[in-house]
Biopython code that builds the backbone (N, CA, C, O; Angstrom):
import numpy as np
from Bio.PDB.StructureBuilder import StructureBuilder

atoms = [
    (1, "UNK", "N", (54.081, 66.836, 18.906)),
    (1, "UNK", "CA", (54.339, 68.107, 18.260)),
    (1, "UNK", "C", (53.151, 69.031, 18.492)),
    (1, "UNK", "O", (52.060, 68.504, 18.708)),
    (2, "UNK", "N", (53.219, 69.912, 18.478)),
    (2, "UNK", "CA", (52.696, 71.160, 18.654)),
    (2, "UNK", "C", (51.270, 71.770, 17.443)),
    (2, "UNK", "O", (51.395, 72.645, 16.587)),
    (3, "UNK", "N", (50.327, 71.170, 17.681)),
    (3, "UNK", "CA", (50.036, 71.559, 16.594)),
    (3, "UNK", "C", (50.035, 73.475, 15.956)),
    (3, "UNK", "O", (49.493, 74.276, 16.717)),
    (4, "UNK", "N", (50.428, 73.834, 15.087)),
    (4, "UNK", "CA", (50.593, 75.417, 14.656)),
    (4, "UNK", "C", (48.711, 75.849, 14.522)),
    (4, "UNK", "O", (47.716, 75.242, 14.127)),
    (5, "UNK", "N", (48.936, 76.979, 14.996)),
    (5, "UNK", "CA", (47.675, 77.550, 15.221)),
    (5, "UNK", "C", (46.747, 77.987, 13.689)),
    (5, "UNK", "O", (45.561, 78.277, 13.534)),
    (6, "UNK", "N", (48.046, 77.861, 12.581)),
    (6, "UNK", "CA", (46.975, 78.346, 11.250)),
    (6, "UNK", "C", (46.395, 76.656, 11.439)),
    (6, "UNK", "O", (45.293, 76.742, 10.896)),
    (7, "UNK", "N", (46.498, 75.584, 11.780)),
    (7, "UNK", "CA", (46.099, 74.512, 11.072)),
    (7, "UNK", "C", (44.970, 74.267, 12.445)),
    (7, "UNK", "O", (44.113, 73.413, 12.217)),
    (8, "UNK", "N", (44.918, 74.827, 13.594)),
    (8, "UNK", "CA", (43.932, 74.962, 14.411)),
    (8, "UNK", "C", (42.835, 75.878, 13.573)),
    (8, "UNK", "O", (41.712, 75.413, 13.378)),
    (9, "UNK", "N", (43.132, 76.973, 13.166)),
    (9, "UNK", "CA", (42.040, 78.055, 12.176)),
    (9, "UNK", "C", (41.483, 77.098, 11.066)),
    (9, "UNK", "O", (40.312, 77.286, 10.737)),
    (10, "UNK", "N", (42.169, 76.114, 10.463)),
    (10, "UNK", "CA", (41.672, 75.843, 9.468)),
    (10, "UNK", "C", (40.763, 74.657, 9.346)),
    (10, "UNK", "O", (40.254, 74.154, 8.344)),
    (11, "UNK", "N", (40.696, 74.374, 10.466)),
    (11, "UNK", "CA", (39.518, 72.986, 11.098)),
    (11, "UNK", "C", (38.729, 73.874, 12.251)),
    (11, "UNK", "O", (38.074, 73.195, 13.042)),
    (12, "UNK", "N", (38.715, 74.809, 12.378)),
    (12, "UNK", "CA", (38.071, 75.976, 12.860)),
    (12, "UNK", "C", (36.382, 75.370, 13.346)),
    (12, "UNK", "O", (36.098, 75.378, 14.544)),
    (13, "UNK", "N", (35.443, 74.914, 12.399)),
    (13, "UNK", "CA", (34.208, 74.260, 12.762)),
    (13, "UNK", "C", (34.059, 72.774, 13.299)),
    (13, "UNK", "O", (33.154, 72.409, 14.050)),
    (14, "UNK", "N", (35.102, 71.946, 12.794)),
    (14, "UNK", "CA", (35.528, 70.788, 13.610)),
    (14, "UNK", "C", (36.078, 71.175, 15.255)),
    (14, "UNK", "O", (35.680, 70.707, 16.322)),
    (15, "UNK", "N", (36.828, 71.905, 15.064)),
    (15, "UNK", "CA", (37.287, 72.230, 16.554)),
    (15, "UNK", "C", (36.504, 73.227, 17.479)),
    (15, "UNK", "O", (36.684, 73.202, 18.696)),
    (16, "UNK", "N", (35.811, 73.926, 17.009)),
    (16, "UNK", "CA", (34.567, 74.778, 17.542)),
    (16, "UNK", "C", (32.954, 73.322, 17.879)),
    (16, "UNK", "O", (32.124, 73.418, 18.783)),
    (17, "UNK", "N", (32.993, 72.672, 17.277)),
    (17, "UNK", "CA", (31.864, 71.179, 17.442)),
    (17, "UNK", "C", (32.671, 70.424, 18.344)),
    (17, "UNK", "O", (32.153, 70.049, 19.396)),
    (18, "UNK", "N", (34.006, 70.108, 18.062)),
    (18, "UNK", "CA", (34.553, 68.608, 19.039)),
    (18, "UNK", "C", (35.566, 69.059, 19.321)),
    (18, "UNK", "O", (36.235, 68.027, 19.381)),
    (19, "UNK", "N", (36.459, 70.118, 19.631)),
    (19, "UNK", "CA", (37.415, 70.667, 20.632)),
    (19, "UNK", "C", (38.592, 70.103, 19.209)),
    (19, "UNK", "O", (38.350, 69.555, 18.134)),
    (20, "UNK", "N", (39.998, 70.598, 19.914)),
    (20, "UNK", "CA", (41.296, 70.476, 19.640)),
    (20, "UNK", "C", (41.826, 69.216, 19.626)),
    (20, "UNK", "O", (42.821, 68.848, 20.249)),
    (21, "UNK", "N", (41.237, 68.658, 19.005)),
    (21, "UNK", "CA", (41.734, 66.382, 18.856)),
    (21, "UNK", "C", (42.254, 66.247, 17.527)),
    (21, "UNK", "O", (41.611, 65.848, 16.557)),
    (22, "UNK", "N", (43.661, 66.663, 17.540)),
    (22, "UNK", "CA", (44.534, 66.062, 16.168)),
    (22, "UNK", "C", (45.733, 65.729, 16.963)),
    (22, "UNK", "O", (46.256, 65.922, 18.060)),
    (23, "UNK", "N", (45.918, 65.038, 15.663)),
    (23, "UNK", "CA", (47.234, 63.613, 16.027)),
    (23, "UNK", "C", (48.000, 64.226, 14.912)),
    (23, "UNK", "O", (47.605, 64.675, 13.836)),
    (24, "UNK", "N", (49.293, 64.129, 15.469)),
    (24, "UNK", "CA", (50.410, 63.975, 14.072)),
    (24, "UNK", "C", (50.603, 62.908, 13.533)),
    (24, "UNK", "O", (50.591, 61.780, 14.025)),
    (25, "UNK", "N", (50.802, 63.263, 12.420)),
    (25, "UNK", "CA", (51.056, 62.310, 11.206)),
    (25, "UNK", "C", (52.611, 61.876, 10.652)),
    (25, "UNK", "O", (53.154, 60.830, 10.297)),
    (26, "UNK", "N", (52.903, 62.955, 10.756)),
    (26, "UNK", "CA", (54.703, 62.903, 10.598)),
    (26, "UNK", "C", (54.880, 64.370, 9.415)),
    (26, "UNK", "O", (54.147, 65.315, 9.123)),
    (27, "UNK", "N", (56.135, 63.957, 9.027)),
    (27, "UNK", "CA", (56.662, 64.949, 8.350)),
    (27, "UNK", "C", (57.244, 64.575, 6.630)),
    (27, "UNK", "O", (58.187, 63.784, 6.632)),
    (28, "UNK", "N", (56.900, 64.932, 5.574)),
    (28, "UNK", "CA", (57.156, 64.337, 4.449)),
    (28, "UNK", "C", (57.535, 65.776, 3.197)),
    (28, "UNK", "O", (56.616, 66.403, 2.671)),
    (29, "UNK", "N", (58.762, 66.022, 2.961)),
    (29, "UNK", "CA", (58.964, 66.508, 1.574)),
    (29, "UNK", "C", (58.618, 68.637, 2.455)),
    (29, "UNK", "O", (58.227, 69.686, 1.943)),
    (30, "UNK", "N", (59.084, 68.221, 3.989)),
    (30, "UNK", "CA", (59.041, 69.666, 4.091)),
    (30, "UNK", "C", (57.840, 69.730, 4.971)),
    (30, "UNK", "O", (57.835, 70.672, 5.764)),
    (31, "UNK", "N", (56.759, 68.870, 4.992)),
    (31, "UNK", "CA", (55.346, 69.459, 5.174)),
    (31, "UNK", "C", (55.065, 68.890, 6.467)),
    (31, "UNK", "O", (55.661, 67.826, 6.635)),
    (32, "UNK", "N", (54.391, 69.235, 7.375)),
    (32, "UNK", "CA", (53.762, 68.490, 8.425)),
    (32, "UNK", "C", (52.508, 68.098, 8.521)),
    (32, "UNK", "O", (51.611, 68.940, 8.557)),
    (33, "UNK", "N", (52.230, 66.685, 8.580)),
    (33, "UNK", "CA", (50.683, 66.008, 8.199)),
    (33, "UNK", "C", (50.085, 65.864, 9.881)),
    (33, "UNK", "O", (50.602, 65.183, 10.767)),
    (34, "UNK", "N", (48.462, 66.994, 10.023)),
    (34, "UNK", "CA", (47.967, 66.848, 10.443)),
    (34, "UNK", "C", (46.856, 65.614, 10.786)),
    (34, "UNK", "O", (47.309, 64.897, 9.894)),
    (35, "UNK", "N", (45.778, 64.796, 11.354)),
    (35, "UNK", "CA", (44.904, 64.440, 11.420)),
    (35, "UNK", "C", (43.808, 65.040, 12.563)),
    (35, "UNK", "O", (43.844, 65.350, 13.754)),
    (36, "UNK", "N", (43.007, 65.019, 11.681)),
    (36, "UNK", "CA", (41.775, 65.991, 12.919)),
    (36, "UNK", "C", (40.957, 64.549, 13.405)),
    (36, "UNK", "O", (40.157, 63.961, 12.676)),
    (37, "UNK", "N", (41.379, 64.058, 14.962)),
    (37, "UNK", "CA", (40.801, 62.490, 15.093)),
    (37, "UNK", "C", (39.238, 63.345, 15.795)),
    (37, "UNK", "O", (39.155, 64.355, 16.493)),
    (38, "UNK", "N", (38.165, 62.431, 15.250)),
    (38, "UNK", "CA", (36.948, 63.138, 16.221)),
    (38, "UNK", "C", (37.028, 62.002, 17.476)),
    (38, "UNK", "O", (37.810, 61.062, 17.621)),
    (39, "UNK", "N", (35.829, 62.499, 18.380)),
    (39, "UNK", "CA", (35.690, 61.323, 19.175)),
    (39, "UNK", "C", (34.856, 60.066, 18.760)),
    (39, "UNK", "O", (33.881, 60.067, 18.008)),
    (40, "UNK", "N", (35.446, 58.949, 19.418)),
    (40, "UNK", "CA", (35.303, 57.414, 18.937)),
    (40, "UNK", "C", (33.933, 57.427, 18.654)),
    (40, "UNK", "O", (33.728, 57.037, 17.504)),
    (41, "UNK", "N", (32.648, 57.807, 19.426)),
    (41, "UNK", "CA", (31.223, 57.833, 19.209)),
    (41, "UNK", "C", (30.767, 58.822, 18.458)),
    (41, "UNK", "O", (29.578, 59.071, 18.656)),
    (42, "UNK", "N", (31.522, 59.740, 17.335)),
    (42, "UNK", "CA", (31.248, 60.191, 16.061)),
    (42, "UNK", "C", (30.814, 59.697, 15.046)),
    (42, "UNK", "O", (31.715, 58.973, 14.622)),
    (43, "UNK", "N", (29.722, 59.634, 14.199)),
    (43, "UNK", "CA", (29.570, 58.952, 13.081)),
    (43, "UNK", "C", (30.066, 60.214, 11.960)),
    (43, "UNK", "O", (29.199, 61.075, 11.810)),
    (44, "UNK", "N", (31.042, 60.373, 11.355)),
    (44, "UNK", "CA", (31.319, 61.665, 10.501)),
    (44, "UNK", "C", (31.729, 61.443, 8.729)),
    (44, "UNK", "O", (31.799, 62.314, 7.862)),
    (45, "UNK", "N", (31.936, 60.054, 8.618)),
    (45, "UNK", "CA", (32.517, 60.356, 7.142)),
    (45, "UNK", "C", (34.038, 60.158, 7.002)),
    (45, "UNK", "O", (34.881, 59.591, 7.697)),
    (46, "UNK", "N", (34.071, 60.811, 5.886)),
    (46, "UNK", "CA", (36.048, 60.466, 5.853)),
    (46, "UNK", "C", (36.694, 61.525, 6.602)),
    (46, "UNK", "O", (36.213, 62.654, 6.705)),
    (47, "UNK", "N", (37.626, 61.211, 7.047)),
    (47, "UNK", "CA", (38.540, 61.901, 7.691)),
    (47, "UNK", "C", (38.966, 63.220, 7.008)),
    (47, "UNK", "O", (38.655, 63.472, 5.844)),
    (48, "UNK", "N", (39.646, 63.995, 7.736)),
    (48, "UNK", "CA", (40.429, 65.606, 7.638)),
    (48, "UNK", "C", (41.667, 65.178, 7.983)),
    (48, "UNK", "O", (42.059, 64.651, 9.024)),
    (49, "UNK", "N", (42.521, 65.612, 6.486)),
    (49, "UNK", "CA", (43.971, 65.849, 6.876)),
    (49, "UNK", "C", (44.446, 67.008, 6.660)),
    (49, "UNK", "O", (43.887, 67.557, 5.711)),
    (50, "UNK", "N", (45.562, 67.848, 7.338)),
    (50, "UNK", "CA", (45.711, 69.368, 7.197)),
    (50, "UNK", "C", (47.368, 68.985, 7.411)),
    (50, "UNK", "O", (47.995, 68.456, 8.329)),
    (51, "UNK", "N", (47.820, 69.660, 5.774)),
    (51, "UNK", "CA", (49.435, 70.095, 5.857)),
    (51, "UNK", "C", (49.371, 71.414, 5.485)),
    (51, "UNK", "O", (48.794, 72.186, 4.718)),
    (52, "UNK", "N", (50.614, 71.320, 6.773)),
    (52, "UNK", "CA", (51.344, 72.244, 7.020)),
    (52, "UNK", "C", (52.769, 72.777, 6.815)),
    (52, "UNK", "O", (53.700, 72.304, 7.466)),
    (53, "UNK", "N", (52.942, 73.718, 5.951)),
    (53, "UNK", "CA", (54.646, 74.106, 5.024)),
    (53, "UNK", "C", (54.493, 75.729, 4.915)),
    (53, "UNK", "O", (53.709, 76.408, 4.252)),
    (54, "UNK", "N", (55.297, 76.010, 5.608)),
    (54, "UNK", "CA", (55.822, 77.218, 5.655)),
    (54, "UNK", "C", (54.725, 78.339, 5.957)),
    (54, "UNK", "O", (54.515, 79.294, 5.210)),
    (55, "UNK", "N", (54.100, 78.106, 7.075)),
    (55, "UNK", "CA", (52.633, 78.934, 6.988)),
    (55, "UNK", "C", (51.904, 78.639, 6.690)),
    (55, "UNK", "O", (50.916, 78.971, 7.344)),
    (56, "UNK", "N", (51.679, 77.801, 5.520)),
    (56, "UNK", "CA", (50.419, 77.911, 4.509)),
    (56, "UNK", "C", (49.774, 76.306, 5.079)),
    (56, "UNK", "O", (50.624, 75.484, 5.420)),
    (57, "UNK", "N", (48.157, 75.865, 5.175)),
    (57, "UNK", "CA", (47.734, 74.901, 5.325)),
    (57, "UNK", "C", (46.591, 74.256, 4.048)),
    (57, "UNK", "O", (45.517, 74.810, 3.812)),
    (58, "UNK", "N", (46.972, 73.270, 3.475)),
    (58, "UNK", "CA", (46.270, 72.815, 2.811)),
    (58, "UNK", "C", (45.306, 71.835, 3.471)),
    (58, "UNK", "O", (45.891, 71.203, 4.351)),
    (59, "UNK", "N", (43.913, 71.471, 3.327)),
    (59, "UNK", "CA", (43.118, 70.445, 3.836)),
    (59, "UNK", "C", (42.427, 69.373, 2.896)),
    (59, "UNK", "O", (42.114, 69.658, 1.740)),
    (60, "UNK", "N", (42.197, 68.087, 3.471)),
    (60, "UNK", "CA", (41.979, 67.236, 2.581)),
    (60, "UNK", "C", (41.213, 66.203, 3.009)),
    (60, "UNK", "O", (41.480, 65.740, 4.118)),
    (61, "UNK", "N", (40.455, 65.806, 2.477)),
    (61, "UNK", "CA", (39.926, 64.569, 3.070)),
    (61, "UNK", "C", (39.147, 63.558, 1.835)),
    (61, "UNK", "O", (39.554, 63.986, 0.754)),
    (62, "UNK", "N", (38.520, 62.793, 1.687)),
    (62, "UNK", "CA", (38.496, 61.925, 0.487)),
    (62, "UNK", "C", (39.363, 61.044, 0.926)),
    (62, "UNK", "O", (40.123, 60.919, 1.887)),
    (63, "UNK", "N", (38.829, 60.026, -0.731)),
    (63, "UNK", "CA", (40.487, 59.426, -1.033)),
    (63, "UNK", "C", (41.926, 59.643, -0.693)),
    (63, "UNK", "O", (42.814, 58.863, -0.347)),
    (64, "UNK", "N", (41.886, 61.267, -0.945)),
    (64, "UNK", "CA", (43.202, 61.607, -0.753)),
    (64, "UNK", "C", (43.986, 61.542, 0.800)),
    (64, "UNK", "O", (45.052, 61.042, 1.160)),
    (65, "UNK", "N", (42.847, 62.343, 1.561)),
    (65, "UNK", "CA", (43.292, 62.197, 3.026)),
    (65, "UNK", "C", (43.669, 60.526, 3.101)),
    (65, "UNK", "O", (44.835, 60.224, 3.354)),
    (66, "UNK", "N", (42.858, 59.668, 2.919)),
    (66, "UNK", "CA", (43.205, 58.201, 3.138)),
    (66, "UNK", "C", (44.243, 58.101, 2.703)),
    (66, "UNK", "O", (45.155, 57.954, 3.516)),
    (67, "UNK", "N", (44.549, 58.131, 1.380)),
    (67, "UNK", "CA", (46.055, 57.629, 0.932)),
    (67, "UNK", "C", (47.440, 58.641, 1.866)),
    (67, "UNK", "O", (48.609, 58.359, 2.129)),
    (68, "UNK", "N", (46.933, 59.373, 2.032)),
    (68, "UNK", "CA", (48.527, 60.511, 2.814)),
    (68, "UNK", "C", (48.637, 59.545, 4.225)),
    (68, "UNK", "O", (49.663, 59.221, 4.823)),
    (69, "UNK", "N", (47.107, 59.172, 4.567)),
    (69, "UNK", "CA", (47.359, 58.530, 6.206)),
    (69, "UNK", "C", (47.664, 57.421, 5.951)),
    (69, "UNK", "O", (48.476, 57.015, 6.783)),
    (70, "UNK", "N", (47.380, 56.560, 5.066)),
    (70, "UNK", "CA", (47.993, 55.288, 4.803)),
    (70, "UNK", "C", (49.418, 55.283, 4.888)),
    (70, "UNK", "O", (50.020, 54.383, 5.475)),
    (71, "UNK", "N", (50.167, 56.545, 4.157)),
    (71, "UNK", "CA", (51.527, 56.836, 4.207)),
    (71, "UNK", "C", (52.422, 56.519, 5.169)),
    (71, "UNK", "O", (53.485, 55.900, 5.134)),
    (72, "UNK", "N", (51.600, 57.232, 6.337)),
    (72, "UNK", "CA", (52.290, 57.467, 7.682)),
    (72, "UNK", "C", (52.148, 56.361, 8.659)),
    (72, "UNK", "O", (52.737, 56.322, 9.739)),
    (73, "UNK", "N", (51.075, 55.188, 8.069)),
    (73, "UNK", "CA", (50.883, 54.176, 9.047)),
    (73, "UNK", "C", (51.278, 53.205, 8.874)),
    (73, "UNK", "O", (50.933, 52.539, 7.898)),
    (74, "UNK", "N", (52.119, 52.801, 9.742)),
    (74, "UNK", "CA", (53.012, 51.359, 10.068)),
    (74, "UNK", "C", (52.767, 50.043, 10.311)),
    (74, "UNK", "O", (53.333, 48.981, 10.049)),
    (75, "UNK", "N", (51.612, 50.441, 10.975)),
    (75, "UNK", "CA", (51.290, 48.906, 11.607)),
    (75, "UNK", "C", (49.751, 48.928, 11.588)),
    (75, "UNK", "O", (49.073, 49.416, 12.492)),
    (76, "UNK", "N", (49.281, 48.374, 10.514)),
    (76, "UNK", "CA", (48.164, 48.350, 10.165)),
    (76, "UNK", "C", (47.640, 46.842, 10.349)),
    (76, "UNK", "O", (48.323, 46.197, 9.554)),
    (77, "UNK", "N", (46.715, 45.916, 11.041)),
    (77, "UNK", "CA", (46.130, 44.842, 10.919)),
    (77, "UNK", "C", (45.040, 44.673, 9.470)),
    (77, "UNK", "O", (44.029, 45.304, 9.164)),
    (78, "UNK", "N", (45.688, 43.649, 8.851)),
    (78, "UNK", "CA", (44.671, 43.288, 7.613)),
    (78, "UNK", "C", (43.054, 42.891, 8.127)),
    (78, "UNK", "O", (43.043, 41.818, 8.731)),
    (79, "UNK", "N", (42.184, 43.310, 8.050)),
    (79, "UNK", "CA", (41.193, 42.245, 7.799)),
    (79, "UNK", "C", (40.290, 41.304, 7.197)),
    (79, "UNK", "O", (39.549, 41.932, 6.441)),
    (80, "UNK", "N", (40.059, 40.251, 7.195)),
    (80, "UNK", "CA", (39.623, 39.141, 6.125)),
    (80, "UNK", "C", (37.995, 39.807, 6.040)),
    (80, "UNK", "O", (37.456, 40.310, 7.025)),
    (81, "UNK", "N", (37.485, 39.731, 4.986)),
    (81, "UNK", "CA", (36.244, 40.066, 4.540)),
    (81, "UNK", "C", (35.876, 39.119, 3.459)),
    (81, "UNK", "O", (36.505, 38.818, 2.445)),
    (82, "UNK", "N", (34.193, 38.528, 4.091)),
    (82, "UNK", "CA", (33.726, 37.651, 3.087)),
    (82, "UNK", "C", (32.847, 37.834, 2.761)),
    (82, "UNK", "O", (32.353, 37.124, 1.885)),
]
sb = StructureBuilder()
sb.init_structure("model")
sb.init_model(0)
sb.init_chain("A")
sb.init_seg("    ")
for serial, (resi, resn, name, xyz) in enumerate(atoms, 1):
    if name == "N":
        sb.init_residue(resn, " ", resi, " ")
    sb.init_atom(name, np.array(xyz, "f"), 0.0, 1.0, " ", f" {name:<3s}", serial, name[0])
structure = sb.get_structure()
């Protein structure tokens, strides 16, 4: 999908530092879930998620971004931690 250009404006300093690298997320309740992926040799923190509904872009990252991407992901490998 295409990403829409308000949700390019709104990661504006991410994409001005590490270029145009988002992944779709899918589509839920109307909205379209962005992810802004950096590159693999980034050390950055939690992730950026950006929805998109009717024009308008909300952004998120925290907890929250985690739980929306958890949403959308299918096939996740557990790992054992001791």
């Amino acid at each position: 999908m295409k990403v829409p250009e308000e949700v390019i404006k709104a990661a504006g300093q991410l994409v001005e530092q590490y270029g145009e690298n988002f992944e779709y997320l899918g589509r839920k309740d109307d909205t379209d879930y962005f992810l802004y992926a950096f590159p693999e040799d980034s050390c950055t923190g939690f992730p950026f998620v950006y929805a998109f509904k009717n024009g308008d872009v909300d952004t998120m990252t925290g907890g929250v971004a985690i739980s929306l991407i958890d949403l959308f992901i299918e096939d996740v490998k557990e790992v054992d931690a001791e």
